[in-house]
TORFI-659910 format. One record per atom (N, C-alpha, C, O, CB): residue in three letters; x, y, z. Coordinates in steps of 0.02 Angstrom, whole numbers, plus 50000, padded with zeros to 5 digits. Glycine has a CB too. Example, Ala and Ser with C-alpha at 12.3 -4.5 7.8 and 13.67 -1.06 7.14 Angstrom:
% TORFI-659910
ala506604971650390
ala506154977550390
ala506604983550390
ala507124983450423
ala505654977650452
ser506424988850354
ser506844994750357
ser506455000250394
ser506705005750402
ser507044997050286
***
This chain:
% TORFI-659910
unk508005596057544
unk507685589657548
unk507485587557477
unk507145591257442
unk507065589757595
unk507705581457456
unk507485578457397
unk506905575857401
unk506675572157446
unk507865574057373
unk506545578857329
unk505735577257339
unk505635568157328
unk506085564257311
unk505215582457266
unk504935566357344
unk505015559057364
unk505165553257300
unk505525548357305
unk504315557057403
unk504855554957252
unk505125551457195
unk505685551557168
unk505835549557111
unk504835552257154
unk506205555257230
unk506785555557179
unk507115546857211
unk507455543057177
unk507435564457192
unk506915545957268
unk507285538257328
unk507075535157262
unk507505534757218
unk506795534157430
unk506425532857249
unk506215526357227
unk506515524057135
unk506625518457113
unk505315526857236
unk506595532157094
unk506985530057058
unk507655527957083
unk507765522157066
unk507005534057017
unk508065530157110
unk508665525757117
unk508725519157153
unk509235515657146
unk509105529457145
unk508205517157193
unk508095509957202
unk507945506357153
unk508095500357148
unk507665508557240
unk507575510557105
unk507345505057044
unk507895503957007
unk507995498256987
unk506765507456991
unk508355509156990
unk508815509556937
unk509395502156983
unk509525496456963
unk509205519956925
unk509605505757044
unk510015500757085
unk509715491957077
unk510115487357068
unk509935503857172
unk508955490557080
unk508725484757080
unk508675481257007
unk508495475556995
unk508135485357113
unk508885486256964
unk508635484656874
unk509505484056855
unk509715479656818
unk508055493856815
unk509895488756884
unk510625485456867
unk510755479356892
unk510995475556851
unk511175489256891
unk510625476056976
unk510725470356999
unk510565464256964
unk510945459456958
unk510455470457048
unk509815465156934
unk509375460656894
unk509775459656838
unk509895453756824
unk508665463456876
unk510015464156801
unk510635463956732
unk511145462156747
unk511365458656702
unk510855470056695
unk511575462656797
unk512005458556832
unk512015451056853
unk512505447756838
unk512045461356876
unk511395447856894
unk511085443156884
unk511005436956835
unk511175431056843
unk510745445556887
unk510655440856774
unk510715438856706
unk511135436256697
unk511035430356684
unk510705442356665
unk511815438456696
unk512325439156669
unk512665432956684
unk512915428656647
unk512625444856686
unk512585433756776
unk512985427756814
unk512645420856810
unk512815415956842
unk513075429356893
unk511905421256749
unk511495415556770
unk511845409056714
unk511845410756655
unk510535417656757
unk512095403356726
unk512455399056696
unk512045391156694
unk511675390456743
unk513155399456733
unk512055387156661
unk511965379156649
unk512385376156712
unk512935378756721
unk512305376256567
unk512205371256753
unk512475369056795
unk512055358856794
unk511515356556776
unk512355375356860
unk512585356256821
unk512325349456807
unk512235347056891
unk512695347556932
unk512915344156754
unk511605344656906
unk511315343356955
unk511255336156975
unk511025331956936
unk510805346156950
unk511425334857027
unk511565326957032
unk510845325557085
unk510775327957141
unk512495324557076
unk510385321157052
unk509865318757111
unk509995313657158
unk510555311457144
unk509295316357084
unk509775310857205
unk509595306857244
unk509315302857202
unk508975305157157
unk509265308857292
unk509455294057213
unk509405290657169
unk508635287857137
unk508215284957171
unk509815286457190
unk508575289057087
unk507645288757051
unk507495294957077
unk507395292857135
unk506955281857084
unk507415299757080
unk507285305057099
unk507585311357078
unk507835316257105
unk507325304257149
unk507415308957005
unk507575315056942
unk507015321456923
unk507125327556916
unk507635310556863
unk506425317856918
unk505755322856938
unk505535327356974
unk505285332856963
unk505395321056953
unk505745322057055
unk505585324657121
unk505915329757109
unk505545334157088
unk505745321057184
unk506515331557112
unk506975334457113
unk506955340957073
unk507105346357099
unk507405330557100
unk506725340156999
unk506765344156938
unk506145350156941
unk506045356056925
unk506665338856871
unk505745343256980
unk505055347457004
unk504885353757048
unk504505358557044
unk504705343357036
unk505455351057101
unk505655355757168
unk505755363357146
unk505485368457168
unk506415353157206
unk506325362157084
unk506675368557080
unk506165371457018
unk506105377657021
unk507605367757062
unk505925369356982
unk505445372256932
unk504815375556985
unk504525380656964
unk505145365456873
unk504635373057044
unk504085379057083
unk504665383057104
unk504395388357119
unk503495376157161
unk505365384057115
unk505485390657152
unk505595392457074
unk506125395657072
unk506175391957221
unk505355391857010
unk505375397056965
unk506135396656928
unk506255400956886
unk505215404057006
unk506695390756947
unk507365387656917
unk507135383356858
unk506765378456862
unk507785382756973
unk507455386056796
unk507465382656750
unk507625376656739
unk508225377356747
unk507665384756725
unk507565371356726
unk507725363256722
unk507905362356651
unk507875367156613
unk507075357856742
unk508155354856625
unk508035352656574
unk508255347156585
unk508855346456577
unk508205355656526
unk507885341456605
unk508125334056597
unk507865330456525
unk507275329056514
unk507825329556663
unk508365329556485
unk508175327456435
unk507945318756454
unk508165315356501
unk508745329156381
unk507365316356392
unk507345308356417
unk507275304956326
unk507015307756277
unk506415306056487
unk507535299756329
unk507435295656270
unk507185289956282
unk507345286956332
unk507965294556235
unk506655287156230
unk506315280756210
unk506745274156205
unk507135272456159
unk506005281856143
unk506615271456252
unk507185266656253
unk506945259756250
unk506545258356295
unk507625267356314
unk507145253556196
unk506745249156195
unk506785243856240
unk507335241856259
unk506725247356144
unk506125240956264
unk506255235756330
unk506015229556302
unk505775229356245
unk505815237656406
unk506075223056350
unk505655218556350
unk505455217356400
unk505745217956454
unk505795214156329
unk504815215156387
unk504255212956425
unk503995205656436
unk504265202056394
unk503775216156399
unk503745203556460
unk503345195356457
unk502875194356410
unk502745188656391
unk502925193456521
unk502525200756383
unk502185205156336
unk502615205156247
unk502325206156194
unk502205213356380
unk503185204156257
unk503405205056198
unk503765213156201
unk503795216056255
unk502785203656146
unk503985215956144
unk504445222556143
unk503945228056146
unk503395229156121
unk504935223356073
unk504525232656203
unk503855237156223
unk504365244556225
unk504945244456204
unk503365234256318
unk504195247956241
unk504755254956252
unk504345261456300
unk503795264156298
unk504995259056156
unk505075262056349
unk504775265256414
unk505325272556400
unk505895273456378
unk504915259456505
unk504855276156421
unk505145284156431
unk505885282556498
unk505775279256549
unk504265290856475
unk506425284856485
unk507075284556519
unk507335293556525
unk507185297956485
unk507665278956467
unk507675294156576
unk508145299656571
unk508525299256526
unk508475293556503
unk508495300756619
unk509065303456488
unk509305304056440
unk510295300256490
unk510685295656477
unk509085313456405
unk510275306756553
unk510695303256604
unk510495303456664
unk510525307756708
unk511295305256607
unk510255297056663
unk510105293156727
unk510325295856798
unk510845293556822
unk510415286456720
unk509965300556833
unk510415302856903
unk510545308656898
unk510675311656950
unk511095299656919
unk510565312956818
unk510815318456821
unk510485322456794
unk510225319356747
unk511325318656805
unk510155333056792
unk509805334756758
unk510125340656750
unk510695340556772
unk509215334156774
unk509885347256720
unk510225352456707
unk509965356456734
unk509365355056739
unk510335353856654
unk510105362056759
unk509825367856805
unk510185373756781
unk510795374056773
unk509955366756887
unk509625380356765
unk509905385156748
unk509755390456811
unk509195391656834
unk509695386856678
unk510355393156833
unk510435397956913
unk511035402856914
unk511555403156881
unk510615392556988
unk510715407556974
unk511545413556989
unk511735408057050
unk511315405557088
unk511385425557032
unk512395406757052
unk512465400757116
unk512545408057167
unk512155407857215
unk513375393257114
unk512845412357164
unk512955418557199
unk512255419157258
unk512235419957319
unk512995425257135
unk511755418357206
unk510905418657246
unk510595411257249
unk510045409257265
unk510235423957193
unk510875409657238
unk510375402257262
unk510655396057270
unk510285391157269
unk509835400057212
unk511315395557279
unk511825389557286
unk511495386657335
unk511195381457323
unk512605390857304
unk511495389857410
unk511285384857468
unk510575383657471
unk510445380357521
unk511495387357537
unk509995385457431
unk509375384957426
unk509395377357384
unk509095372057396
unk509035391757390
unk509995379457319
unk509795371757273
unk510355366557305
unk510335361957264
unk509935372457167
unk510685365357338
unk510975359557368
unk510395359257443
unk510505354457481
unk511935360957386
unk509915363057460
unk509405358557531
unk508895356957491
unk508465354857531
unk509065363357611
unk508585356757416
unk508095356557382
unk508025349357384
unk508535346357368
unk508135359857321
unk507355344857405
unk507315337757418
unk507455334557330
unk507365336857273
unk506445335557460
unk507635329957353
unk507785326757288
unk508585327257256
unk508965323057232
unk507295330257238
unk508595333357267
unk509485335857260
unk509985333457286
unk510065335457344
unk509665341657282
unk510455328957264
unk511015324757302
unk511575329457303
unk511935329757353
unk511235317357266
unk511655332357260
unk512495338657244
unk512385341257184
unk512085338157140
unk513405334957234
unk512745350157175
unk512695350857115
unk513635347657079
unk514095345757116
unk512405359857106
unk513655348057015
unk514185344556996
unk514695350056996
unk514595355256964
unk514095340656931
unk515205349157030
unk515755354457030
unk516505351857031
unk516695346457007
unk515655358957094
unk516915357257067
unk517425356257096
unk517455359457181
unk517005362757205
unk517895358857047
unk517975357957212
unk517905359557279
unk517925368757292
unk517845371357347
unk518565355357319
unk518045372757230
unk517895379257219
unk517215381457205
unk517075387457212
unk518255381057171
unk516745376957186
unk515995378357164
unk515805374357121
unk516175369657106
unk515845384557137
unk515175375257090
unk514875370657034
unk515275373056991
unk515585378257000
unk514105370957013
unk515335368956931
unk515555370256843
unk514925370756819
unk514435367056821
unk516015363756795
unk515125378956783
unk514635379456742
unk514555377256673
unk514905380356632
unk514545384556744
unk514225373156653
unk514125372656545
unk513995377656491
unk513655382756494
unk513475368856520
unk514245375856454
unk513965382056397
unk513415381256386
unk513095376256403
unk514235382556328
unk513195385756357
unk512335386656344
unk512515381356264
unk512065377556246
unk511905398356329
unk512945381456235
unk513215380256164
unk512965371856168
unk512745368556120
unk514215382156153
unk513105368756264
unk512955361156234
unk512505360656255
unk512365354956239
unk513315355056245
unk511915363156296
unk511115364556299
unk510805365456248
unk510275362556237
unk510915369756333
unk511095370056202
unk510875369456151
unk510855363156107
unk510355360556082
unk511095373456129
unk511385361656104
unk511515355356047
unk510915350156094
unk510555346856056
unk512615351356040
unk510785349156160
unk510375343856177
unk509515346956150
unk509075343556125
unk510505341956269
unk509485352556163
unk508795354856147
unk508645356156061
unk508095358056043
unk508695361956191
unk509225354656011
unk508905355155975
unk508915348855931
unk508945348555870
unk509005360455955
unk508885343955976
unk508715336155958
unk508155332855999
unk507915327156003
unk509365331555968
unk508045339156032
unk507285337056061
unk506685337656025
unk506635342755991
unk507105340856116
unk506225333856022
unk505555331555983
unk504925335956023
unk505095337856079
unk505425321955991
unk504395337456007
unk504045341156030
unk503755340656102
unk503645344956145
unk503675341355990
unk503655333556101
unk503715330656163
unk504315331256204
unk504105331556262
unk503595324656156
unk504755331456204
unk505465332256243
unk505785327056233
unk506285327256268
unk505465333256317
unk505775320356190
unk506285316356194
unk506655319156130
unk506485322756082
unk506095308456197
unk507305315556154
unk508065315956126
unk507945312256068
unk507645306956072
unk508715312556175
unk508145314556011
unk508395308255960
unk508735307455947
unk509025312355923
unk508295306655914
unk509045302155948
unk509795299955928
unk509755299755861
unk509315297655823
unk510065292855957
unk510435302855848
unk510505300855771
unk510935294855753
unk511455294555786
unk510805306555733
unk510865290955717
unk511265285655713
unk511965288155689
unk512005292955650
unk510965280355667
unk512545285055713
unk513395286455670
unk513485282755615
unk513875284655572
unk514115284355713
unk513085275955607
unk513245272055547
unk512955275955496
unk512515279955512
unk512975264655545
unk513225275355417
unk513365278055359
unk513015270255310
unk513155264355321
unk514335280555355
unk512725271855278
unk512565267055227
unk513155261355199
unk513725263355187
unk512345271355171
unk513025256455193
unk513575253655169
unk513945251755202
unk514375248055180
unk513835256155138
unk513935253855281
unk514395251755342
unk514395243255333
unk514005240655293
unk514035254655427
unk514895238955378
unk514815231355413
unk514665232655470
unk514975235955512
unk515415226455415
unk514105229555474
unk513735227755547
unk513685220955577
unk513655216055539
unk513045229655543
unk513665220255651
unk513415212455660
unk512885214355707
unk512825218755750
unk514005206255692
unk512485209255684
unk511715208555752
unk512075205355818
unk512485200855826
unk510895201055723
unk511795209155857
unk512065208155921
unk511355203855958
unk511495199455999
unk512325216355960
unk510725205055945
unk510335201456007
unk509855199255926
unk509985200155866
unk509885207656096
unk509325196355957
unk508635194455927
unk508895188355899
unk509385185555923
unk508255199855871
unk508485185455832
unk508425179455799
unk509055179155762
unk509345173755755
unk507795178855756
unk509335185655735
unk509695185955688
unk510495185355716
unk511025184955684
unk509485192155651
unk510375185255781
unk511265186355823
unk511615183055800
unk511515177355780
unk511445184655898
unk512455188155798
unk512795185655762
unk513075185255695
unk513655183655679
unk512665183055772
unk512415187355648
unk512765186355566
unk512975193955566
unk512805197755612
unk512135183555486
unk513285195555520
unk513575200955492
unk513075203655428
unk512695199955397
unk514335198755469
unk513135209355418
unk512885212255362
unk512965217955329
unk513565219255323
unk512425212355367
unk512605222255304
unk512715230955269
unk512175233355292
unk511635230555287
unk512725232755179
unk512295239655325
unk511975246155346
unk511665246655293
unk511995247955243
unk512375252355364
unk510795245655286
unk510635249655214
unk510285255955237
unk510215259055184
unk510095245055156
unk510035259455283
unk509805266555317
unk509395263655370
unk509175258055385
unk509335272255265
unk509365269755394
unk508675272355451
unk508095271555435
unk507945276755406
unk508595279255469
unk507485266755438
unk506895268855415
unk506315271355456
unk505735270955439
unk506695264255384
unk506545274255517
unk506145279055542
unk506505281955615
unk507065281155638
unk505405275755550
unk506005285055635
unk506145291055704
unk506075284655761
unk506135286155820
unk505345299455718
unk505965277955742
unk505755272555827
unk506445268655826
unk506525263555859
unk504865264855824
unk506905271155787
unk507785269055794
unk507615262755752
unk507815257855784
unk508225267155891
unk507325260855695
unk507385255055684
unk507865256255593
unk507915260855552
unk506525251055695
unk508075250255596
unk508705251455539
unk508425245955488
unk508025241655504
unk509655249555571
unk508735247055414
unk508655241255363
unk509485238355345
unk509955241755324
unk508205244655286
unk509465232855356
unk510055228355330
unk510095223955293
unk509575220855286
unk510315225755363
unk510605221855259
unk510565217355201
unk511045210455218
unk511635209855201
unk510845221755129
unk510805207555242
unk511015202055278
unk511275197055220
unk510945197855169
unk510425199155327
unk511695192855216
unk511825186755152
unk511505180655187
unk511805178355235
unk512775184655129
unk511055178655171
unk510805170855199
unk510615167155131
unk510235168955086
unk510025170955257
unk511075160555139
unk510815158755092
unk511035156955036
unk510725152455007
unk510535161755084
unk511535159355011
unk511745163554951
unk511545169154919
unk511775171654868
unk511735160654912
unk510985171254963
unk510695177854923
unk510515183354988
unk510305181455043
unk509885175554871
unk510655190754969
unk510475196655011
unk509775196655019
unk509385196954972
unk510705203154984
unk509605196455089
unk508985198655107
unk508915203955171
unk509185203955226
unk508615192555120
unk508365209255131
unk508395217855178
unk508095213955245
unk507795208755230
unk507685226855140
unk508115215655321
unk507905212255355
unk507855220855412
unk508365223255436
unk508375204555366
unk507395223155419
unk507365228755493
unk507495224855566
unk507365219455592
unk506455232755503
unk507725228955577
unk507955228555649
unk507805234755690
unk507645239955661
unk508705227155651
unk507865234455760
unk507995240455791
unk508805241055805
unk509285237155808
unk507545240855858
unk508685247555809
unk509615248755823
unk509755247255859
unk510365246555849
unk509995254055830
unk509655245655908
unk510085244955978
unk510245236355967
unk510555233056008
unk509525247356066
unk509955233155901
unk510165225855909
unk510715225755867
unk510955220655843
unk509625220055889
unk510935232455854
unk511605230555798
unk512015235755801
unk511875241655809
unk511425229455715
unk512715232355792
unk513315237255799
unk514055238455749
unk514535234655742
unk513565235155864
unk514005241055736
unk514845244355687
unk515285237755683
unk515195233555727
unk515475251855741
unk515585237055651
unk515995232555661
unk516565232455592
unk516355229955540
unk515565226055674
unk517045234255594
unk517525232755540
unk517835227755492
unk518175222755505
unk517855233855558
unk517655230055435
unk517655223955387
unk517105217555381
unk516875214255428
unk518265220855403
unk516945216755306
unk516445212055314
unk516515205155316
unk516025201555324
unk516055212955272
***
C-alpha cells in the first residue's frame, strides 16, 4: 500500500502539467458583441476572471454646445478576449452581451499576441489608443470640414496628443499657419 501523500503528489503534478498545457493553448480571440453592448459584454467575461482588451479612442464630436469629444470603442461591436477555447468556448458564446466569437466554421481564429501588442503599446495610461498621424511634414493636404473647407495646403506637424495639426494654408497671397484638428483634413496629391 502506498503511503497517503504519495496520491496527492501526483494529482498535483497531473493538475500543474494540465495548467502548463492550458497556458499554452491560451490565445487572443476577437469577440463579436450584441449591438452597444461592448462593456456589458467585456464586463461579463472579466468576473469569470477572462482577460479582455477593448481598446477606445477620443473621438471628436459636435454638439449644439460647440466641439466636444466622447470616449468611442476603438472597433465598434468588437473586443478582444484572451481564453483556452478547449475550456471555455461554450461558456463564452452563452456569456450575455456576447453575439459570436470571430472564427471560421472549424472554431474561433486565434491572433497573435504580436498585434495585441502593437494595440497595447499605443495605449495611454488611461487606455485610449493614439493614433499616430501618416502625414509627413511638407505633405498637400485639403480641409475637408470647418471654415476652412476646401482650400489646400502643407502639413506643417502635429501639435499635440488631442489630434490637432498645424498647416500653412496660402490666403491671400501670403502663407498663414492655421491648427486644425485632424480629422478635418486629408492627404491629397499634389499641390
Amino acid at each position: 500500500m502506498l503511503p497517503a501523500r504519495a496520491k496527492p503528489r501526483r494529482a498535483w503534478r497531473r493538475l500543474s502539467l494540465r495548467c502548463e498545457s492550458t497556458r499554452m493553448r491560451m490565445n487572443w480571440y476577437v469577440i463579436q458583441s450584441k449591438p452597444r453592448q461592448e462593456d456589458r459584454a467585456e464586463a461579463n467575461l472579466r468576473a469569470r476572471r477572462v482577460e479582455t482588451l477593448q481598446p477606445k479612442l477620443l473621438r471628436p464630436s459636435r454638439s449644439p454646445r460647440g466641439a466636444a469629444a466622447r470616449i468611442e470603442p476603438m472597433f465598434p461591436g468588437y473586443f478582444f478576449a484572451r481564453f483556452d477555447p478547449d475550456a471555455m468556448l461554450s461558456s463564452m458564446r452563452y456569456t450575455r452581451g456576447v453575439a459570436k466569437i470571430v472564427g471560421t466554421p472549424e472554431g474561433p481564429t486565434p491572433l497573435s499576441d504580436g498585434a495585441i501588442e502593437t494595440i497595447r503599446d499605443r495605449m495611454d495610461p488611461s487606455g485610449l489608443v493614439t493614433l499616430r498621424s501618416t502625414m509627413q511634414p511638407g505633405d498637400c493636404v485639403r480641409v475637408i470640414g470647418g471654415p476652412f473647407k476646401g482650400l489646400v495646403g502643407v502639413f506643417d506637424g502635429s501639435l499635440t496628443a488631442a489630434q490637432r495639426v498645424s498647416l500653412l494654408l496660402s490666403m491671400l497671397n501670403t502663407q498663414v499657419r492655421v491648427a486644425l484638428d485632424l480629422h478635418l483634413v486629408e492627404r491629397v496629391n499634389g499641390c
